[in-house]
Rosetta silent file (secondary structure, phi, psi, omega in degrees, C-alpha in Angstrom):
SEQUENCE: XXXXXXXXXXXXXXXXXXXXXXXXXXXXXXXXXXXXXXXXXXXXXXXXXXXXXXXXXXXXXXXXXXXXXXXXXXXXXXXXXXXX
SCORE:     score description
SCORE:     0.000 S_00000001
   1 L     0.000  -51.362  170.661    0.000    0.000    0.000 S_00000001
   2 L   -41.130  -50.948  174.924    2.899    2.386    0.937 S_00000001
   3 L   -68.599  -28.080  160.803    4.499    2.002   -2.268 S_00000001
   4 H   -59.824  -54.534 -156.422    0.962    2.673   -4.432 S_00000001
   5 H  -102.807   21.732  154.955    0.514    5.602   -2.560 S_00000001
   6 H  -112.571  -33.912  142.213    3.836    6.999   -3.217 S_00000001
   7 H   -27.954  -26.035 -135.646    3.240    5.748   -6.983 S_00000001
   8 L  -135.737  -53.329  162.574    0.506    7.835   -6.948 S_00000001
   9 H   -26.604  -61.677 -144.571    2.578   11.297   -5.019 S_00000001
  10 H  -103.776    2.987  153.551    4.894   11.209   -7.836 S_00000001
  11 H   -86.400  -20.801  159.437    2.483   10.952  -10.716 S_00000001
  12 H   -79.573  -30.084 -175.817    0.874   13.873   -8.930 S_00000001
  13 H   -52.648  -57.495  163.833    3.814   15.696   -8.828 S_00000001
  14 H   -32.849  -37.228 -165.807    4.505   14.781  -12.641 S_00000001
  15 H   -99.557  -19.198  170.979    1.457   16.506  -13.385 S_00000001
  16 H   -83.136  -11.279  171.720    1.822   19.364  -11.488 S_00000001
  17 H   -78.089  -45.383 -166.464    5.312   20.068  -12.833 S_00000001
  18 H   -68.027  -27.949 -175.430    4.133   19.526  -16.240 S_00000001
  19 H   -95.995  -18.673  163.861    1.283   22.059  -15.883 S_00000001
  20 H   -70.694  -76.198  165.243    3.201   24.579  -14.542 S_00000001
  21 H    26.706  -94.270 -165.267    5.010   24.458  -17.828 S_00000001
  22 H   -54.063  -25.069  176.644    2.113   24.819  -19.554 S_00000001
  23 H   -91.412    6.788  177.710    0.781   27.510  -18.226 S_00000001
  24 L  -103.987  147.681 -154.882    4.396   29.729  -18.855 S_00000001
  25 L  -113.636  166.317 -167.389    3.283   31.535  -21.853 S_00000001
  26 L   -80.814  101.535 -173.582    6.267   31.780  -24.411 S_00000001
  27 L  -115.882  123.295  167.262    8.013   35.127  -23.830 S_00000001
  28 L   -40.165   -3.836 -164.656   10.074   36.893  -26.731 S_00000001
  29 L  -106.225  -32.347  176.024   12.063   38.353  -23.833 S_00000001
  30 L  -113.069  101.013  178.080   13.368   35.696  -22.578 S_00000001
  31 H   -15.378  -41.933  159.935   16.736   34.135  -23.876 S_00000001
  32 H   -43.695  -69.468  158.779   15.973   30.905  -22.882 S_00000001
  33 H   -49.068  -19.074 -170.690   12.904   30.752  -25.052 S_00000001
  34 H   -86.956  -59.158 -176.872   14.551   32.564  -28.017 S_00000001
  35 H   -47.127  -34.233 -128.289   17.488   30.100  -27.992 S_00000001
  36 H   -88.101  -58.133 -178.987   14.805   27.369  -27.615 S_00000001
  37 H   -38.367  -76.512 -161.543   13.181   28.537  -30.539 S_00000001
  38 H   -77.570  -46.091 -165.996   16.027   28.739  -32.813 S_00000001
  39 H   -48.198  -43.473 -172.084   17.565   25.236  -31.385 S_00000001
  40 L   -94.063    0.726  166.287   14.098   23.645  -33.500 S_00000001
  41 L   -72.132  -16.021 -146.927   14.681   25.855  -36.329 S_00000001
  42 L  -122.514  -11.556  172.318   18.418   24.693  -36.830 S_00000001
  43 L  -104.090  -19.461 -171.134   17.019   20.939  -36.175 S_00000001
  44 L  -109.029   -1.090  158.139   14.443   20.802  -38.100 S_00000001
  45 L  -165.498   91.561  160.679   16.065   22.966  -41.376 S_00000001
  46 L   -54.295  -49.299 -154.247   20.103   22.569  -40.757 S_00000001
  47 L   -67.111  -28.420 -172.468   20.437   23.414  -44.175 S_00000001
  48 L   -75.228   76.468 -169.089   18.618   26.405  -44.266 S_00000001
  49 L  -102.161  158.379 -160.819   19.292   29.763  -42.435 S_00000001
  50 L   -68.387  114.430  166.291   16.814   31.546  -40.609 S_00000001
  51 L   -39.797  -99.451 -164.794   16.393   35.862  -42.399 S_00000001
  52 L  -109.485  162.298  178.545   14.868   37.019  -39.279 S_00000001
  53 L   -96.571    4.993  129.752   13.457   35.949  -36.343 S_00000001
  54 L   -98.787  114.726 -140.648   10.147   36.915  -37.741 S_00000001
  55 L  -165.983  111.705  162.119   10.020   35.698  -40.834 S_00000001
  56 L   -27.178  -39.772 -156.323    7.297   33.864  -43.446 S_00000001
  57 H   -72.029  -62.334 -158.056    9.976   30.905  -43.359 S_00000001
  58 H   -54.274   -2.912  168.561    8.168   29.315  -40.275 S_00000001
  59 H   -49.459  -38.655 -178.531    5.360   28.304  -42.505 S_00000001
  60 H   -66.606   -3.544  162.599    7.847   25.897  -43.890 S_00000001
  61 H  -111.738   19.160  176.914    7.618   23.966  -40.454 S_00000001
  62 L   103.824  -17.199 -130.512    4.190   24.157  -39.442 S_00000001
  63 L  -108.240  153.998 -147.245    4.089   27.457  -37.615 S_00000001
  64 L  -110.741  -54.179 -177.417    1.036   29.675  -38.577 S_00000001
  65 L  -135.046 -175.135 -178.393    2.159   32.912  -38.963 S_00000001
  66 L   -71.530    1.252 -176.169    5.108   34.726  -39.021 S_00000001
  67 L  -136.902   90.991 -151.450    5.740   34.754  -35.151 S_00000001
  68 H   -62.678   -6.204 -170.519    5.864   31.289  -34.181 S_00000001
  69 H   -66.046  -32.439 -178.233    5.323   32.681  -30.471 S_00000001
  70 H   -51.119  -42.191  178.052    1.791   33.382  -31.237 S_00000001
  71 H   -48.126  -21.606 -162.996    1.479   29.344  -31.538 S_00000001
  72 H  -105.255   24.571 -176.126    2.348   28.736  -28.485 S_00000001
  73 L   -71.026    4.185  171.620   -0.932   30.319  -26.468 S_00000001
  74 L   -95.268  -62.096 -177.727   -1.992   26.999  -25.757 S_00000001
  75 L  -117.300    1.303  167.237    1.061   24.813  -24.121 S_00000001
  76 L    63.453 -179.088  172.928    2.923   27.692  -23.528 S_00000001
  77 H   -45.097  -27.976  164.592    6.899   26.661  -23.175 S_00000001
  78 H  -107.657   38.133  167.590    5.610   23.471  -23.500 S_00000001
  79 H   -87.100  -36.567 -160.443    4.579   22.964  -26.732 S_00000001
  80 H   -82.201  -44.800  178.288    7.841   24.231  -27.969 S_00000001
  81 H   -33.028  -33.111 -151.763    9.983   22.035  -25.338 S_00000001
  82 H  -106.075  -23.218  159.851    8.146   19.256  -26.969 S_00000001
  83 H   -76.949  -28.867  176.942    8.892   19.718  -30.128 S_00000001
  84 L   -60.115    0.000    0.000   12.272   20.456  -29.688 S_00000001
């Protein structure tokens, strides 16, 4: 039983780390996120370099508009974390 209900702590935990995440909205401001950003640009088109960091090119990866940050109003840093 002890071991179940510490099974069960750290899958709550899991979820509360993970939703905190989700809930950090993607800021343009912050270095972390910017690098983050460009880290799935440069994995997902090596060959390719980015113009700007607003730029029509993220259409060629799925991104919706020209400011992939807008995309991320949903998961927050952790849509992009997950793609990355």
């Amino acid at each position: 039983m002890k071991a179940c209900l510490l099974q069960i702590s750290g899958y709550k935990q899991l979820y509360l780390d993970v939703e905190s995440v989700r809930k950090k909205p993607y800021d343009s401001d912050n270095l972390q996120h910017e690098k983050l950003l460009l880290k799935l640009w440069n994995l997902l088109m090596p060959t390719k370099k980015l113009k700007a960091r607003i730029s029509k090119q993220w259409a060629d990866i799925g991104f919706q508009g020209d400011d992939p940050k807008t995309d991320f109003r949903g998961m927050g840093v952790l849509g992009l974390i997950n793609l990355v």
